[in-house]
C-alpha positions as CSV (number, residue, x, y, z in Angstrom):
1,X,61.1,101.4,45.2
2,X,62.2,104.8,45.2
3,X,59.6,107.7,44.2
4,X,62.4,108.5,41.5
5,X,61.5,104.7,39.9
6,X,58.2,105.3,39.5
7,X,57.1,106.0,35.9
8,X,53.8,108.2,35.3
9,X,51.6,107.2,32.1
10,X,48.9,108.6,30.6
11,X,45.4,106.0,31.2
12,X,44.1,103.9,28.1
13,X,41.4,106.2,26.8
14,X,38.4,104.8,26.5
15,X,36.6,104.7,23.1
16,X,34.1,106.9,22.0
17,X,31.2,105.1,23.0
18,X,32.3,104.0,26.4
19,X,31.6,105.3,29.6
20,X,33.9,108.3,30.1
21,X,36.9,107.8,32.6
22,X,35.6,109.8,35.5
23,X,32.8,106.5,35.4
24,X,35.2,103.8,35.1
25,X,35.8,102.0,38.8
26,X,39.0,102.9,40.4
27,X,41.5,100.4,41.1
28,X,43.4,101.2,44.9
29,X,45.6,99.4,46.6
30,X,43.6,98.5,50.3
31,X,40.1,97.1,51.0
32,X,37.4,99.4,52.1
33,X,35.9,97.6,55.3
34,X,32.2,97.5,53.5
35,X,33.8,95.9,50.3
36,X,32.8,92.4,49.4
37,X,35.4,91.9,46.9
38,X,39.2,92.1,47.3
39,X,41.4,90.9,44.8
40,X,43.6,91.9,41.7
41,X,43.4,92.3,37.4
42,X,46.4,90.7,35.9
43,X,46.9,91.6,32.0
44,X,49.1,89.4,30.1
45,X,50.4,90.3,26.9
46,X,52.9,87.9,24.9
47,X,54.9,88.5,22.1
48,X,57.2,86.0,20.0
49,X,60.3,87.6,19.4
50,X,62.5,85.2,18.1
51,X,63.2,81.5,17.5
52,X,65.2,81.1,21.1
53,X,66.2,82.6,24.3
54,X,69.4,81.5,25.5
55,X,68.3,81.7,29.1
56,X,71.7,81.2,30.9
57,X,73.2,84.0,28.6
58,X,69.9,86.2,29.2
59,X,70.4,85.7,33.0
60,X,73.6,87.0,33.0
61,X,72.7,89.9,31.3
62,X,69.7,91.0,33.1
63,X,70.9,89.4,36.9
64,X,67.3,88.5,37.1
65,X,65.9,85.2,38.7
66,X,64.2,82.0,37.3
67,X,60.2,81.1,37.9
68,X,60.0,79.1,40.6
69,X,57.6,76.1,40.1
70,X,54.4,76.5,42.6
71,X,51.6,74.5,41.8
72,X,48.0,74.1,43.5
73,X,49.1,69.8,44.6
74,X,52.3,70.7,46.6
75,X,54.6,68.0,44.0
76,X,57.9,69.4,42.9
77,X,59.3,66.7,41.6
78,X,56.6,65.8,39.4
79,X,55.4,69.1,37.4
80,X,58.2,71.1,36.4
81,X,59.1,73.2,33.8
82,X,61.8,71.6,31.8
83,X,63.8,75.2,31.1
84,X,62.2,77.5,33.6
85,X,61.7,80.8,32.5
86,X,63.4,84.2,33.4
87,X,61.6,86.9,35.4
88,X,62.5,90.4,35.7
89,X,60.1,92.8,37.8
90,X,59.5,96.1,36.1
91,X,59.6,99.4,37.9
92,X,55.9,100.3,39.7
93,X,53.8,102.1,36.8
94,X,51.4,104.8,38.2
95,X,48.3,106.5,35.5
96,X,47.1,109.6,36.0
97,X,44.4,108.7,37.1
98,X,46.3,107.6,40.8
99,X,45.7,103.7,39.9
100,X,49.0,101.6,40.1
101,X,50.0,99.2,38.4
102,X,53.0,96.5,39.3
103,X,54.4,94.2,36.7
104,X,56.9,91.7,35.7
105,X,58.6,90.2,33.0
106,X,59.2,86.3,32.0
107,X,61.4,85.1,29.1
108,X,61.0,81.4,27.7
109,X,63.3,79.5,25.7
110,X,61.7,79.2,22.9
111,X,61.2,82.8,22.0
112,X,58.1,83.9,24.0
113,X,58.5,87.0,26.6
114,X,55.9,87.7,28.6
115,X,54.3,91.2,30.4
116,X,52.0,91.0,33.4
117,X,50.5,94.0,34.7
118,X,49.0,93.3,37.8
119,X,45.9,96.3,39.0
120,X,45.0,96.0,42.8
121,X,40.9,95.8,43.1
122,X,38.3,95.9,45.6
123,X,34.8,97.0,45.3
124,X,31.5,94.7,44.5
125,X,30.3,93.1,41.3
126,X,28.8,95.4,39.5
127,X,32.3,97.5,39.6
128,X,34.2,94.3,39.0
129,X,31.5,93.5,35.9
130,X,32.3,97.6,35.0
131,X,36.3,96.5,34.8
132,X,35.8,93.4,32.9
133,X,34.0,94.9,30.2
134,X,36.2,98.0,30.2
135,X,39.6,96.5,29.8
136,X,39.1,93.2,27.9
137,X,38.1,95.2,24.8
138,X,39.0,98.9,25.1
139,X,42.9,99.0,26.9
140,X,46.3,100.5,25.9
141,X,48.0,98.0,27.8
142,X,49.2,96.7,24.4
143,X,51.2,99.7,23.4
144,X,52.6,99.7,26.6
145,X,53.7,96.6,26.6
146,X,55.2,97.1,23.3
147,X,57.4,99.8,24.1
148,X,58.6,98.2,27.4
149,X,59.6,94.9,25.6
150,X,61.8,96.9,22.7
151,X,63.5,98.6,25.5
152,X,64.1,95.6,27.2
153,X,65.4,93.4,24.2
154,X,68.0,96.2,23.1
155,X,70.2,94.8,26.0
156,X,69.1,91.8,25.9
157,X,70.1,91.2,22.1
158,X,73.0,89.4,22.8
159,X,70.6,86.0,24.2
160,X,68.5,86.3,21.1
161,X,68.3,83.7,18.3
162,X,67.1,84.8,15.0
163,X,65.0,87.6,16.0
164,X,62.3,88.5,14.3
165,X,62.5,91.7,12.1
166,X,58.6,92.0,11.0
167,X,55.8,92.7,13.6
168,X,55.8,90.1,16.3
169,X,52.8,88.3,16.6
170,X,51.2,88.6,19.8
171,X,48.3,87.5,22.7
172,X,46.7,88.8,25.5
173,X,44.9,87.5,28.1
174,X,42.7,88.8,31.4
175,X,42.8,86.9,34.6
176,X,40.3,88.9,37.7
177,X,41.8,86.9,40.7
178,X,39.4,87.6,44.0
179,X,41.4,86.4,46.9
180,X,38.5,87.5,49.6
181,X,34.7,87.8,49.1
182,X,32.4,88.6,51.8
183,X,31.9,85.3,53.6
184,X,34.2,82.9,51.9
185,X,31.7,81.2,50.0
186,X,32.0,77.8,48.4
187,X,32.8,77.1,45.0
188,X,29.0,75.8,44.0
189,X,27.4,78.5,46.1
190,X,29.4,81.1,44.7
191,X,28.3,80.0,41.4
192,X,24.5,79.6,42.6
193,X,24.2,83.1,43.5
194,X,26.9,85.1,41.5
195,X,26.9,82.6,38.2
196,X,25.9,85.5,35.8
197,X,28.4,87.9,37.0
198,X,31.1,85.4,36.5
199,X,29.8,85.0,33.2
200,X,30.0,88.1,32.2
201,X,33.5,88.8,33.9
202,X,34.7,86.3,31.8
203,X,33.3,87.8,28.3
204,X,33.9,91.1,29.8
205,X,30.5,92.4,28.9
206,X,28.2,94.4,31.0
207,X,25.4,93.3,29.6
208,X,23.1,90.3,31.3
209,X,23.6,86.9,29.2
210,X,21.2,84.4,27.9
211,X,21.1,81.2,30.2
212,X,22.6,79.2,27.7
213,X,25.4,81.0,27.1
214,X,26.2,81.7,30.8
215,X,25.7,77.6,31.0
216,X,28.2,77.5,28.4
217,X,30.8,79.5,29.9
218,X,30.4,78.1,33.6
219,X,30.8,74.8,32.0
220,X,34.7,75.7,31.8
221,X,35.2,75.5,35.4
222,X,37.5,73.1,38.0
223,X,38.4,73.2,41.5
224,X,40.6,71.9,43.8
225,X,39.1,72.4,47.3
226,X,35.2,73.1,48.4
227,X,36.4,76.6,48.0
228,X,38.5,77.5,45.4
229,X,36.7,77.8,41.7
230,X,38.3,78.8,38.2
231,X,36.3,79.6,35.6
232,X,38.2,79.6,32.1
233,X,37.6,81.5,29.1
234,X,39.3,82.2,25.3
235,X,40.2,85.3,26.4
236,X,39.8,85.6,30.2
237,X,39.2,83.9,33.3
238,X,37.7,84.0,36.4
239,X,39.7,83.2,39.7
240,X,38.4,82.6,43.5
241,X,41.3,81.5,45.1
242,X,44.2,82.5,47.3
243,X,47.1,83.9,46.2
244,X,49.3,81.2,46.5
245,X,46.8,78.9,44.9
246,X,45.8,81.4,42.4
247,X,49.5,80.5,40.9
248,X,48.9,77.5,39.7
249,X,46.2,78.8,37.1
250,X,47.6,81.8,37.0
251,X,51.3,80.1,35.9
252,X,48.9,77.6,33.6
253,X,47.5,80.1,31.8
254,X,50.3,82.4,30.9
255,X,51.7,79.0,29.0
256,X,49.2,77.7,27.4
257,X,49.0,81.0,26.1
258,X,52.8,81.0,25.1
259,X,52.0,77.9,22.9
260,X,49.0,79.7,21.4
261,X,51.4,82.4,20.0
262,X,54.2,79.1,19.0
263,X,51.9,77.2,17.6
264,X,50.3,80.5,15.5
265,X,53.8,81.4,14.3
266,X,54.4,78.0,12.8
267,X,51.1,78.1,11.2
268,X,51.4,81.5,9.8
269,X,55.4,79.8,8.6
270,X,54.1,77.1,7.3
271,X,51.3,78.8,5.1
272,X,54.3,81.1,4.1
273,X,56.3,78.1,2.8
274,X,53.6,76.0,1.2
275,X,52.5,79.5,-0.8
276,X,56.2,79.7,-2.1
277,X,56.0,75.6,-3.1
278,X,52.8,75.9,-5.2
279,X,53.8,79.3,-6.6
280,X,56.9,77.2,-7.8
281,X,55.5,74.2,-9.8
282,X,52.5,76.7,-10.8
283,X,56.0,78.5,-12.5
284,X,57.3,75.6,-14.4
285,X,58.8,73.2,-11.3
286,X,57.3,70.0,-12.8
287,X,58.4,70.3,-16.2
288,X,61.8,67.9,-17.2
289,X,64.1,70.6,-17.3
290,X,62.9,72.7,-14.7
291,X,62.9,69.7,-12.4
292,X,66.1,70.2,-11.6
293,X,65.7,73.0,-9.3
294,X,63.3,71.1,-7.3
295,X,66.1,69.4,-5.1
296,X,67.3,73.0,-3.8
297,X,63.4,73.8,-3.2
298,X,63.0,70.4,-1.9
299,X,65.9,70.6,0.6
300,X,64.7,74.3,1.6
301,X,61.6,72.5,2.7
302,X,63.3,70.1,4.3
303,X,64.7,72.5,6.7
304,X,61.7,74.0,7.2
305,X,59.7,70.6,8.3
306,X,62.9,69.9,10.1
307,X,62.8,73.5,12.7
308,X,59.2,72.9,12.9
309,X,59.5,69.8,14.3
310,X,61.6,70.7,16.8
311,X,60.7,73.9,17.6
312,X,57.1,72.4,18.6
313,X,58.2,69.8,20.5
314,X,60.2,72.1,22.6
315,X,57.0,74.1,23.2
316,X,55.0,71.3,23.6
317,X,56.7,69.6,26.1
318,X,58.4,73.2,28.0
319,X,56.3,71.5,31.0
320,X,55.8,68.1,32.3
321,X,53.1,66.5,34.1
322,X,54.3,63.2,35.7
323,X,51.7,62.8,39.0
324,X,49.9,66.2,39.8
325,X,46.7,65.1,37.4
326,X,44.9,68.7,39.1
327,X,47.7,70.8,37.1
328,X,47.5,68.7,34.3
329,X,43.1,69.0,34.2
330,X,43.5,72.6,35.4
331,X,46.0,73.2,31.6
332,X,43.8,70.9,29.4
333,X,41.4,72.6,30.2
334,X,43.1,76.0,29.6
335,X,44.9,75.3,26.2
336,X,41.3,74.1,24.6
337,X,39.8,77.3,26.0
338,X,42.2,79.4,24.3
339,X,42.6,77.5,21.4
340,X,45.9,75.2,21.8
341,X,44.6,71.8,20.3
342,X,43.1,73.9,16.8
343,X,46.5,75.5,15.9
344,X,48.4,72.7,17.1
345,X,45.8,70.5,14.8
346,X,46.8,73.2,12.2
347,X,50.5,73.1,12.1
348,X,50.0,69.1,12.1
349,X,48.2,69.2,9.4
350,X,50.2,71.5,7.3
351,X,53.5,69.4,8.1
352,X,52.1,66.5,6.9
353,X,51.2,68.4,3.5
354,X,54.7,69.7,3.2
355,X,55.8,66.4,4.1
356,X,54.0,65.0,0.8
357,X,55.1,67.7,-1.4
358,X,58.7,67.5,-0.2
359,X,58.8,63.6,-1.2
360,X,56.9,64.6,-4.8
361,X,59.7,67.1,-5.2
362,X,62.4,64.8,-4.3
363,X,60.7,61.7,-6.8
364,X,60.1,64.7,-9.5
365,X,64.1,65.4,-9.5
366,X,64.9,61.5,-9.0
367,X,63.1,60.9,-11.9
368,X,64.9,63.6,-13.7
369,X,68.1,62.5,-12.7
370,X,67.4,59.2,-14.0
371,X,66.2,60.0,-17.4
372,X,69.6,62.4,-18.0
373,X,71.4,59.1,-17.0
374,X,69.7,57.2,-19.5
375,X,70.0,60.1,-22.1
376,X,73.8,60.1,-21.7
377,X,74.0,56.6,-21.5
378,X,72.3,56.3,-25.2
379,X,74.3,59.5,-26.4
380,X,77.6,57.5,-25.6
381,X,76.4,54.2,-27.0
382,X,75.5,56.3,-30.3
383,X,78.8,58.2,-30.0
384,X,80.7,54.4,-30.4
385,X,78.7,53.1,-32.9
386,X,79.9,56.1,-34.7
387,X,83.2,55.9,-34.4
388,X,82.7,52.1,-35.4
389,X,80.8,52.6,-38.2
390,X,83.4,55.2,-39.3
391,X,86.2,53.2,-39.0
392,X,84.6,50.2,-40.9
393,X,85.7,50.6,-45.0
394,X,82.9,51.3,-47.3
């Protein structure tokens, strides 16, 4: 990339009780010889957007490329994304402070897009620890993401269904990848002798932890090999691995995250509908007369139950699992971590209580509708006896 390219932004400023910036550990791009640690940061931030991404119409726009599948259990033809995202790199971001920063963005279909910074590390664990706790609670990475995703959806407008006008709802997420540690330790002795340092990479603080919370949080952990180790948390995760086997969780983790922010959004709908539902019978909707206008409420409802429906299922099943059960462990393991199964359990939930109010709307209006039936039926057989009784002589 050109030295033109290269954008210069001001570093997240830490917050007032933090360690001041000349204290923070430096991210560069080679390993010192003496370093035990080598290995990268990745920040993901996701925002919804909109209800879709037309993906063929987006590539055209941007000329970019679509995710290749690469999973840890080499088995193309049986995990597989069933409308692979859209990546387009972003230029090279440089701080002030000299530390780089490289980065990328993936669109998915149904409405997520996707910012990965990526910050080159190398140094040992208390400087890795320093990071963790420094970034996963104090960054500006969020802002920055912000303004890089408006830019980019200006041109990409045209692929966009239904955008979203109010503040997007969004997630982030920290991965700390080591591809090399000084003599390529196991998986179970790494966690023998540097347990409590993972733990507390993984809740990004700097102080020590209790034992039974660092049991707690080394519980969340799966490999594949003797020595590879992943070690997931709700809002960051630890990753010994190389880099092309550090894809698999990495890949994993960005979409269970992406269905954390789907499944949020239909939650947050949902609650928005069932409020305007209640606040409508609380006004009068199951008295006779007013019953009426249940059927347009009803069927507005309707709609809503009906987008839900599918809009989850195109989340839920963006990626299939057919043989590779690692992949499939490795993202269980991940969407419960991060929360997945409660919001789905949520939205499930909340459909099958608009489901119930939608068929006591639509009985409320049937039973209207059949007593004006009867009514006019009885108002004609009145009108005829009337007219009989009038024409009868007195």
């Amino acid at each position: 990339m050109e030295a033109e390219n290269t954008t210069v932004l001001a570093p997240p400023q830490p917050a007032a009780a933090k360690v001041p910036p000349e204290a923070l550990p430096t991210l560069v791009s080679t390993k010192p010889p003496d370093a035990p640690l080598c290995g990268s940061v990745l920040v993901l931030i996701q925002f919804d957007v909109c209800e879709e991404i037309r993906l063929d119409q987006l590539r055209d726009i941007l000329g970019a490329r679509t995710t290749a599948t690469t999973f840890k259990h080499s088995a193309p033809g049986y995990v597989r994304y069933q409308r692979p995202p859209i990546e387009e790199p972003l230029e090279p971001l440089v701080l002030e402070s000299g530390e780089g920063l490289q980065g990328e963005i993936r669109y998915f279909d149904y409405g997520i897009v996707s910012v990965v910074f990526e910050l080159p590390f190398s140094g040992d664990w208390d400087k890795l620890v320093q990071l963790s706790s420094r970034w996963v609670w104090d960054t500006n990475f969020e802002s920055l993401a912000t303004r890089i995703i408006k830019q980019k959806l200006e041109r990409a407008a045209p692929a966009l269904v239904k955008p979203y006008i109010s503040e997007w709802l969004r997630e982030d997420y920290f991965i700390f990848h080591l591809r090399e540690i000084a003599g390529s330790p196991s998986a179970n002795d790494l966690l023998a002798k540097q347990g409590p340092y993972i733990a507390q990479v993984v809740r990004g603080e700097s102080q020590t932890l209790s034992d039974g919370e660092r049991q707690e949080i080394l519980q969340s952990r799966i490999s594949y090999y003797a020595n590879d180790l992943a070690v997931i948390g709700w809002n960051a995760a630890f990753i010994y691995d190389t880099p092309s086997g550090a894809e698999t969780a990495i890949q994993l983790l960005q979409y269970a995250n992406s269905q954390l922010l789907e499944f949020r959004h239909y939650d947050d709908l949902l609650s928005r509908e069932l409020e305007n539902v209640y606040a409508f019978l609380d006004r009068g909707g199951h008295s006779m007369w007013s019953r009426w206008r249940t059927a347009r409420a009803a069927s507005k409802l309707l709609t809503v139950l009906i987008d839900v429906g599918e809009l989850t299922e195109r989340a839920d099943n963006a990626i299939k699992f057919l043989s590779d059960m690692f992949s499939a462990r490795l993202y269980k393991l991940a969407a419960q971590k991060v929360g997945v199964p409660d919001y789905k359990d949520l939205v499930q939930q909340k459909l099958r209580t608009a489901e119930e109010l939608y068929r006591f709307m639509v009985d409320q209006f049937n039973q209207s509708r059949a007593f004006v039936l009867e009514l006019m039926v009885v108002v004609i057989l009145i009108i005829e006896l009337i007219w009989i009784f009038r024409g009868k002589p007195i």
